[in-house]
C-alpha positions as CSV (number, residue, x, y, z in Angstrom):
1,X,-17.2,-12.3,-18.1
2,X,-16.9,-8.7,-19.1
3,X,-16.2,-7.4,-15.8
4,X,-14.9,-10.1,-13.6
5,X,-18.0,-11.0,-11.3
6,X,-18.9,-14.1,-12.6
7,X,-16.4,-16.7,-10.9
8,X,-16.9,-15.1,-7.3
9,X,-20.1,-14.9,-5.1
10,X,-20.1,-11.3,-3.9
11,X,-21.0,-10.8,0.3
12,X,-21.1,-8.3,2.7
13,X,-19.8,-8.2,6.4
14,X,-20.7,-11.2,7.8
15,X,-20.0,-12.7,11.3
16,X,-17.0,-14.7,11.8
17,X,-17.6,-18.1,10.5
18,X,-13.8,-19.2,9.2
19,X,-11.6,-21.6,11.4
20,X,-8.0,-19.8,11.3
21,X,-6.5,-23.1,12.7
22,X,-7.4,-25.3,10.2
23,X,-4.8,-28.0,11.2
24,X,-5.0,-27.6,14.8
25,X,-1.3,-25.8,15.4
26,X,-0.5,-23.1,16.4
27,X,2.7,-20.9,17.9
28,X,3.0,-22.2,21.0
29,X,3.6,-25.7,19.6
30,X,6.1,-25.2,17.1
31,X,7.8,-21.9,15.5
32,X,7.5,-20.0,12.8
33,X,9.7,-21.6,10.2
34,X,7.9,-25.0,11.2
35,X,4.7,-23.6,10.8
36,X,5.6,-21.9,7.4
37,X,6.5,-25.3,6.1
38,X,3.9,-27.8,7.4
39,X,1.5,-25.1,6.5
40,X,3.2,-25.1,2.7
41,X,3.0,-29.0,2.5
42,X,-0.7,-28.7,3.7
43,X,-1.5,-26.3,1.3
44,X,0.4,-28.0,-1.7
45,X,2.9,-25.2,-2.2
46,X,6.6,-25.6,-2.1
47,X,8.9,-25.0,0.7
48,X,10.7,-22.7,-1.0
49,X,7.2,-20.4,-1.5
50,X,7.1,-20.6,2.4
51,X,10.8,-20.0,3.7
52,X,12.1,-17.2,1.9
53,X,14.9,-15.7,4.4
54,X,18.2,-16.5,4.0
55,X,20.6,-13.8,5.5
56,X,20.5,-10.7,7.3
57,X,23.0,-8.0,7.6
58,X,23.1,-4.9,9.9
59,X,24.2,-1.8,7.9
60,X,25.5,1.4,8.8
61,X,23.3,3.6,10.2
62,X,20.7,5.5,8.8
63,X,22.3,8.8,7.0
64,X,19.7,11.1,7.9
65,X,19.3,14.3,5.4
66,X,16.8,16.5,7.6
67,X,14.4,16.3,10.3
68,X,11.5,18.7,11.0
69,X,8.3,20.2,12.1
70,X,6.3,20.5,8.6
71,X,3.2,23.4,9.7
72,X,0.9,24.0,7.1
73,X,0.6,27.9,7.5
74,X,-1.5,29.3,4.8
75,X,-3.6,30.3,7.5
76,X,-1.4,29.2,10.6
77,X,-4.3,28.9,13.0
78,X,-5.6,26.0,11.3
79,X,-3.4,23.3,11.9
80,X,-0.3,23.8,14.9
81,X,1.1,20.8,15.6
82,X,3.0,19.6,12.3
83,X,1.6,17.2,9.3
84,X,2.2,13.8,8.5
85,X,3.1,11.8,5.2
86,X,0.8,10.6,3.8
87,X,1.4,9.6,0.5
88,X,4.9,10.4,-2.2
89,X,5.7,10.2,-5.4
90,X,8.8,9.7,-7.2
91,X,10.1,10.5,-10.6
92,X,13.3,10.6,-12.2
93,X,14.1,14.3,-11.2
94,X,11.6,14.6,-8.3
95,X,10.2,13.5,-5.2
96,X,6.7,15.2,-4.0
97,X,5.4,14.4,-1.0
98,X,1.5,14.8,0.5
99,X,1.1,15.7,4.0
100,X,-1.6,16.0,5.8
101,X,-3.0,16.6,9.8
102,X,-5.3,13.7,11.5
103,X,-8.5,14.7,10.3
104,X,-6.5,14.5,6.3
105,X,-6.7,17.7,5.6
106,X,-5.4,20.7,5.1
107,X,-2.7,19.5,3.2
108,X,0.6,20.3,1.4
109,X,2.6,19.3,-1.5
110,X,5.9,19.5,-1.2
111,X,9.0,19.4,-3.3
112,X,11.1,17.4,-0.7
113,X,14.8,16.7,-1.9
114,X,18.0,16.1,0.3
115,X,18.5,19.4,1.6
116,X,14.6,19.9,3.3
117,X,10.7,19.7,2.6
118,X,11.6,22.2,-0.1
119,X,8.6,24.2,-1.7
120,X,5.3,23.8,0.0
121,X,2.2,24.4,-1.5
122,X,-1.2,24.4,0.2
123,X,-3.7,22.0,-2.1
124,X,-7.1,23.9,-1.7
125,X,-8.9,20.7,-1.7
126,X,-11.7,19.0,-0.4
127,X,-11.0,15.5,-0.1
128,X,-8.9,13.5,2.6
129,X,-7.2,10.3,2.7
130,X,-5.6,11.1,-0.7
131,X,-3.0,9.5,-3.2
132,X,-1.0,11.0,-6.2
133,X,0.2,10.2,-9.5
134,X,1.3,11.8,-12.2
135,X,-0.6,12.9,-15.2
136,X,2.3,12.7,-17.9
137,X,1.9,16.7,-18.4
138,X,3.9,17.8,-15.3
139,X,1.2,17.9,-13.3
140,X,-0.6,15.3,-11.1
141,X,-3.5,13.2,-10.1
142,X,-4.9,13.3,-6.4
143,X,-7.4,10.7,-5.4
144,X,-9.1,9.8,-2.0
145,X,-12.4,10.7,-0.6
146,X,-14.9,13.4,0.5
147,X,-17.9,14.2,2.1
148,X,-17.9,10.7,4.8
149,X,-20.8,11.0,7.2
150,X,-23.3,8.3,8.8
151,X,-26.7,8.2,7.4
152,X,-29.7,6.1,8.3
153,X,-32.1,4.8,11.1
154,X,-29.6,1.8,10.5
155,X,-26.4,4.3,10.6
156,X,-23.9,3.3,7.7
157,X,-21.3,5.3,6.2
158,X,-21.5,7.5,2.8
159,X,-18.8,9.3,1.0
160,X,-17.7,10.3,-2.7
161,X,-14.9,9.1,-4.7
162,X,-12.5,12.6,-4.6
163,X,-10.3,13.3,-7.9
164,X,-8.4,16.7,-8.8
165,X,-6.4,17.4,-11.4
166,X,-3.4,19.4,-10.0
167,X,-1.1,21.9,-12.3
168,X,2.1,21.4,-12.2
169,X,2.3,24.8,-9.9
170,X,0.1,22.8,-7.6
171,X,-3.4,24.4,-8.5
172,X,-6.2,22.9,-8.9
173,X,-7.4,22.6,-12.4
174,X,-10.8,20.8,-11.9
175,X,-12.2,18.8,-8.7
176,X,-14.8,15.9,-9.4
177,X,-17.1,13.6,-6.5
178,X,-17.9,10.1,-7.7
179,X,-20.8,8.6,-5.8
180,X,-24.2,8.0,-5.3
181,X,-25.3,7.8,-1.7
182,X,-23.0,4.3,-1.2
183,X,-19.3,4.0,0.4
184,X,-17.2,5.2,-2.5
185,X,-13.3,6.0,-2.0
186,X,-10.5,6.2,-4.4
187,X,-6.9,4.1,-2.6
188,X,-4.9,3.7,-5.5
189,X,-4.6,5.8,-9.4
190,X,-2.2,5.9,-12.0
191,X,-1.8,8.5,-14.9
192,X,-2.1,7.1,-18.7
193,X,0.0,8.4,-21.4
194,X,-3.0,9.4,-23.5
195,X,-3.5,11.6,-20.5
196,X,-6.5,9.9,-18.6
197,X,-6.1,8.4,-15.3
198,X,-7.6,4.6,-13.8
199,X,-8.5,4.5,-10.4
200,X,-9.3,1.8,-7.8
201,X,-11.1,2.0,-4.7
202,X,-14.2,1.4,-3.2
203,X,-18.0,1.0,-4.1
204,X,-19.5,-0.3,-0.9
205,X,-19.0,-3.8,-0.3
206,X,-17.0,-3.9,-3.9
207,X,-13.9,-3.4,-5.5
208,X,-14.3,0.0,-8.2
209,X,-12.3,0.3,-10.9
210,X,-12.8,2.9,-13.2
211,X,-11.0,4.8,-16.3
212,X,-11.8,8.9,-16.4
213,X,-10.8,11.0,-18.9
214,X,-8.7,14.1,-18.8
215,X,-12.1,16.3,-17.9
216,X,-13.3,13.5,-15.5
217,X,-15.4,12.0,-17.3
218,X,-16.3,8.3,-15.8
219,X,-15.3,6.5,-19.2
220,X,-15.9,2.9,-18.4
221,X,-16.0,1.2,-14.4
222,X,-16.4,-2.1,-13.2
223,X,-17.5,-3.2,-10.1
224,X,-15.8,-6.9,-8.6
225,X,-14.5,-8.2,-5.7
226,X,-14.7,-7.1,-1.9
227,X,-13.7,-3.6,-0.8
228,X,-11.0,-4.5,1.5
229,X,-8.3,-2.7,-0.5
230,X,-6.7,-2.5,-3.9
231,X,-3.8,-1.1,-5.8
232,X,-3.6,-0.4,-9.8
233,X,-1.0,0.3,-12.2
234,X,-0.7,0.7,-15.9
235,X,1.3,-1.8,-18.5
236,X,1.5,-0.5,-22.0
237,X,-2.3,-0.9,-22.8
238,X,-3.1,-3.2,-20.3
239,X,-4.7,-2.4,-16.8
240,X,-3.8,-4.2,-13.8
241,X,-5.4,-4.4,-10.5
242,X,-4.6,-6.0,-7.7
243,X,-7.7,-6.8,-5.1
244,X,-9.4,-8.8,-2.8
245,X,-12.4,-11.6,-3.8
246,X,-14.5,-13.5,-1.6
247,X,-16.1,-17.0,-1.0
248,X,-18.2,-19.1,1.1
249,X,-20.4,-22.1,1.1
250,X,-23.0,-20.4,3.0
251,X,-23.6,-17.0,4.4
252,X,-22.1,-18.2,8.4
253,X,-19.5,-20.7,7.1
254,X,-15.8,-21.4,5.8
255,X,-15.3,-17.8,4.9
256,X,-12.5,-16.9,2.8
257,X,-10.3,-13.9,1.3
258,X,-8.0,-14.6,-1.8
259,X,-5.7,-11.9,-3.3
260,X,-6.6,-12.0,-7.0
261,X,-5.2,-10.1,-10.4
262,X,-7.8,-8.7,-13.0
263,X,-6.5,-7.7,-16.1
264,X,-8.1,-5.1,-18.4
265,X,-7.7,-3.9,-21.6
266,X,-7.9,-0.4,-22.3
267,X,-11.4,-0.2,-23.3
268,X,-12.3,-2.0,-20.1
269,X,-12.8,-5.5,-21.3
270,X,-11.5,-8.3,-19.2
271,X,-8.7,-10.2,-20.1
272,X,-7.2,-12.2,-17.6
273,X,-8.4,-12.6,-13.7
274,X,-6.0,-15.4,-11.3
275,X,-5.7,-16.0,-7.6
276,X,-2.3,-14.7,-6.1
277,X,-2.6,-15.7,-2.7
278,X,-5.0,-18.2,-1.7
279,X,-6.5,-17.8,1.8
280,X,-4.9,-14.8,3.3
281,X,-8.0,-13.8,5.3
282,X,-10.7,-16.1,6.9
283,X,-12.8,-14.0,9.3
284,X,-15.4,-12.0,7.5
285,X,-15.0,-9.1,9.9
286,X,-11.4,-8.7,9.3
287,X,-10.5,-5.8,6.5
288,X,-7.1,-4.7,6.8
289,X,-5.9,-6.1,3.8
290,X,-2.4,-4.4,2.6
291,X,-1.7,-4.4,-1.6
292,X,1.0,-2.7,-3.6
293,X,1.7,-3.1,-7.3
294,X,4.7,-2.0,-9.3
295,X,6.0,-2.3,-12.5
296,X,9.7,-2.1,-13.4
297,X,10.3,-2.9,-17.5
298,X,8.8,-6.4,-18.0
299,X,8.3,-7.0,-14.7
300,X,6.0,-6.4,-12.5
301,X,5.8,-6.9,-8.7
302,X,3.0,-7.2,-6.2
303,X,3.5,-7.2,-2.4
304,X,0.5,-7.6,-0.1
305,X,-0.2,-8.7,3.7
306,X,-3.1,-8.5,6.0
307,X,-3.6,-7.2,9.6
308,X,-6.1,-6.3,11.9
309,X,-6.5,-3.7,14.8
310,X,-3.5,-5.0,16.6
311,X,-0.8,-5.3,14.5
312,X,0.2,-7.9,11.0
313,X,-1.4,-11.0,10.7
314,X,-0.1,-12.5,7.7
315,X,3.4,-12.1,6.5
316,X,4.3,-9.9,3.5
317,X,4.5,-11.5,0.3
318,X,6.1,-10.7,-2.5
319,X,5.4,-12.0,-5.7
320,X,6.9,-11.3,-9.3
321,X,4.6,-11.5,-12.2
322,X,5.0,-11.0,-15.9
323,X,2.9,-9.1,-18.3
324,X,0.1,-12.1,-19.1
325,X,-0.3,-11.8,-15.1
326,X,1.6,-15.0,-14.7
327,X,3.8,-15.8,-11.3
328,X,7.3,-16.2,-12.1
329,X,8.2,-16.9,-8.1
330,X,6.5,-16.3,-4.9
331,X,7.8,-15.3,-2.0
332,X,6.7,-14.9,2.0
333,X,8.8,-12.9,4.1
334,X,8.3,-14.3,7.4
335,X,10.0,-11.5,9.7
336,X,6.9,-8.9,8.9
337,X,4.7,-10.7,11.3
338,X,4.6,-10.8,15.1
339,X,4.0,-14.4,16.1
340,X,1.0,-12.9,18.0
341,X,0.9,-10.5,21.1
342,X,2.7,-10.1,23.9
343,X,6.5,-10.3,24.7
344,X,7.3,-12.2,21.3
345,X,6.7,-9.5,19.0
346,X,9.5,-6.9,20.9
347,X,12.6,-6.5,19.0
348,X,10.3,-7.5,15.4
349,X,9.4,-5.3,13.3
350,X,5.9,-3.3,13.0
351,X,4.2,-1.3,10.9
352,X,4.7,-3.0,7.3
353,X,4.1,-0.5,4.7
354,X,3.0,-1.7,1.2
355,X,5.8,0.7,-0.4
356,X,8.3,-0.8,-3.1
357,X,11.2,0.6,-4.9
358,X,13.4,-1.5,-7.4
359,X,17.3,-1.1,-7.2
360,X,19.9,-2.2,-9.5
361,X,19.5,-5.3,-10.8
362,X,15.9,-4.4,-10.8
363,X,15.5,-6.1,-6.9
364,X,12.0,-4.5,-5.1
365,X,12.6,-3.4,-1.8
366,X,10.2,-3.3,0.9
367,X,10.5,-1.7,4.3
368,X,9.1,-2.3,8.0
369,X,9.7,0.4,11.0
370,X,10.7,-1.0,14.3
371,X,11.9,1.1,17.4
372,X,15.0,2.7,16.6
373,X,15.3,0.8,13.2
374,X,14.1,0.4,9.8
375,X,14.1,-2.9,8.6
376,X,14.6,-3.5,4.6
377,X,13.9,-6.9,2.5
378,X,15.4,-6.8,-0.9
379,X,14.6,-9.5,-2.9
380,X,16.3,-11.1,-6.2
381,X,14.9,-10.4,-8.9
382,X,16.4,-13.8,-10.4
383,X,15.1,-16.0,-7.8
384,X,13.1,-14.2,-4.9
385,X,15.8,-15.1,-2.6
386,X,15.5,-12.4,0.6
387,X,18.9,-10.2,2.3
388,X,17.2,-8.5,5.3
389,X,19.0,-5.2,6.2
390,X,18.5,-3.8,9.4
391,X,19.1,-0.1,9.0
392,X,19.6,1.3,13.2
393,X,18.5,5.2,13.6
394,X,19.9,7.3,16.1
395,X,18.5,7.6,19.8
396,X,17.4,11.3,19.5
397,X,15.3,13.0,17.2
398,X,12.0,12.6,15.1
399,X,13.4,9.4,13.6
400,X,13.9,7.8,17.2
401,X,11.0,5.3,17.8
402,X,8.7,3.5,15.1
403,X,7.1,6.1,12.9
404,X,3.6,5.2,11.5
405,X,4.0,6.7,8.2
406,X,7.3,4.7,6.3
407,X,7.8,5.9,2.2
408,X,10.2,4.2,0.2
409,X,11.3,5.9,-3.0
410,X,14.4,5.2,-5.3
411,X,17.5,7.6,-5.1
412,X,19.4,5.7,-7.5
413,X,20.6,2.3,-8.9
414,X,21.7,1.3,-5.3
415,X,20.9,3.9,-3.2
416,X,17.3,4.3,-1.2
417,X,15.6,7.1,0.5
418,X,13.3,6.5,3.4
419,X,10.8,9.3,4.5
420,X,8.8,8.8,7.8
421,X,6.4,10.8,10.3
422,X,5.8,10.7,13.8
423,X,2.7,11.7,15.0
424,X,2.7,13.8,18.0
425,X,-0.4,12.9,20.4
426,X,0.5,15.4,22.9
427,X,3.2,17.8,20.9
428,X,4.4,18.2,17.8
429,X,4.4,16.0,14.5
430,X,7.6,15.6,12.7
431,X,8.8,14.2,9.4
432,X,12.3,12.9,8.1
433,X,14.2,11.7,5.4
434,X,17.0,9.9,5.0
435,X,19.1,7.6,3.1
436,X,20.7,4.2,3.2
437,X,23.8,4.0,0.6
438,X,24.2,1.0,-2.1
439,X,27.2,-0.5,0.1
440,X,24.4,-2.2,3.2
441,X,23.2,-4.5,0.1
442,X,26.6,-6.0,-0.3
């Protein structure tokens, strides 16, 4: 089982042919908690897997650093109305930030710290829909895709993987496409001491993972899963990816999304593939699956939810593994889902990002927006156990309502830095930053 395939049947978009309500309940019977639990006992999982909060605190509010119009103007004409986040990066003496307009590009990187964006440079680049890493040199990896367009007399998308390898001035020292005519995309990369980078995306209807060398050079890739997201991270010599497989007993009938974990080695062998979350998704159509993997020391942490065109679906969960890929404790947190539509969800939050940053005593964090708010979850790194912190924003400013685009990055061992963008649909697009201090996690 070189490259994962063999214990999954691989399918395309089917119709609908899952039965959400297995047991016959649903919210209008009995709440949340109650349905977490009898769902758990159903499903032969602890009760401690499926009620994770346990207290919730209201901190003082947000301490925001700057708030501003970000234009790219390298030329001006192109884009007026302000760029949005859309992916950061955070190392121990920087943060850089992409932003982008709504068509992904132009864009700029910029060297945002406490005082403003900071330095801005234009990326003369192709692709959209990008990511970044770093490369281990200074400089950076930026992945996403190029070149989408429908082909066809039955009209289906195409588009090319997009990599470039940036300089650490922020030019471009080579661009490569990855693709053949098929649906290829790059969501997540990470940067390899030996200087090559691993990517995960999209090949079609599968996962693609794929190592490339520091002249982009496809080395090795492996094709697995469904293409309904994935995230990837480095561990010493190991390779991790977090993705989404598939099963069904016929092609109309009990469809059924797991999260699973491959493990690779470093010349692309597999070593280890497990199921994380069991049933997260059972409607073929539905592909709004949410994944985020991160590594602190020993540890490693993967968060993951799934929504569709209206809003969450399935609560985030976080889950602590170690380095054989093995869960140490599992953990939903139940307050980043609406119960459904309608009155219900006001007041909860929205917008769940599948961001992370660890704190002192290595706890991950993850964040949710809400009108007026952000809303944190740290978690234990001991035990799972959940302290939600509701962060309140002021009532002016480009911070004031629920901002689409939510980062996360570390400021230090209990202090976290929040960066968000408002899109503007009849003015001006703004982005923020700002800062929630170590004493809301006491």
């Amino acid at each position: 089982m070189s490259d994962g395939t063999k214990s999954e049947r691989r399918i395309g978009n089917q119709p609908d042919g899952g039965n959400e309500d297995q047991a016959g309940l649903s919210d209008s019977v009995f709440d949340r908690p109650t349905m977490a639990i009898l769902a758990a006992l159903i499903l032969g999982y602890s009760t401690e897997h499926a009620l994770s909060q346990t207290k919730e605190i209201t901190a003082a509010p947000l301490n925001l650093l700057w708030s501003q119009i970000v234009p790219y103007d390298w030329p001006p004409a192109q884009e007026e109305k302000g760029l949005v986040l859309v992916d950061i990066l955070r190392s121990p003496d920087s943060l850089k930030a992409i932003l982008a307009n709504a068509d992904g590009r132009p864009s700029l990187l910029l060297d945002a710290d406490e005082s403003g964006p900071g330095r801005s440079i234009p990326l003369p680049l192709g692709g959209k829909d990008l990511h970044i890493a770093g490369n281990g040199s200074g400089g950076y990896w930026i992945g996403g895709e190029i070149n989408r367009h429908m082909i066809g007399i039955a009209p289906h998308y195409v588009s090319d993987g997009y990599l470039a390898k940036i300089s650490a001035t922020g030019n471009a020292i080579w661009e490569h496409r990855f693709g053949n005519r098929n649906e290829r995309s790059i969501q997540s990369l990470a940067g390899l001491p030996s200087g090559e980078v691993v990517v995960s995306g999209r090949n079609d209807d599968a996962t693609w993972l794929a190592k490339i060398s520091e002249g982009g050079e496809v080395l090795w890739e492996k094709f697995f899963g469904v293409a309904k997201g994935s995230s990837v991270i480095a561990v010493g010599e190991l390779i991790f990816v977090a993705a989404f497989s598939a099963t069904h007993e016929s092609d109309f009938y009990k469809y059924q999304d797991d999260l699973s974990l491959w493990i690779f080695d470093g010349a692309g062998t597999l070593v280890e593939r497990r199921v994380i979350r069991n049933a997260i998704n059972r409607k073929s159509s539905s592909a709004f699956g949410k994944i985020f993997l991160q590594s602190e020391g020993d540890d490693i942490y993967l968060s993951s939810l799934w929504s569709d065109s209206f809003g969450a679906i399935k609560s985030t969960e976080v889950v602590k593994l170690d380095r054989e890929g093995k869960t140490i404790w599992q953990k939903e947190v139940l307050d980043t889902s609406p119960p459904s539509s309608g009155p219900a969800t006001i007041g909860l939050p929205s917008n769940c990002t599948n961001g992370m940053a660890i704190i002192s005593p290595g706890d991950p964090v993850i964040l949710c927006g809400k009108k007026g708010a952000t809303v944190l979850f740290r978690l234990s790194s001991k035990t799972g156990e959940v302290t939600k912190i509701v962060v309140p924003h002021s009532h002016s400013g480009c911070q004031s309502n629920a901002s689409p685009a939510l980062f996360l990055a570390r400021k230090n061992e209990q202090t976290v830095f929040i960066l968000g963008s408002r899109r503007g649909h009849f003015g001006e697009s703004c982005t923020w930053m700002g800062e929630v201090f170590g004493e809301a996690w006491k």
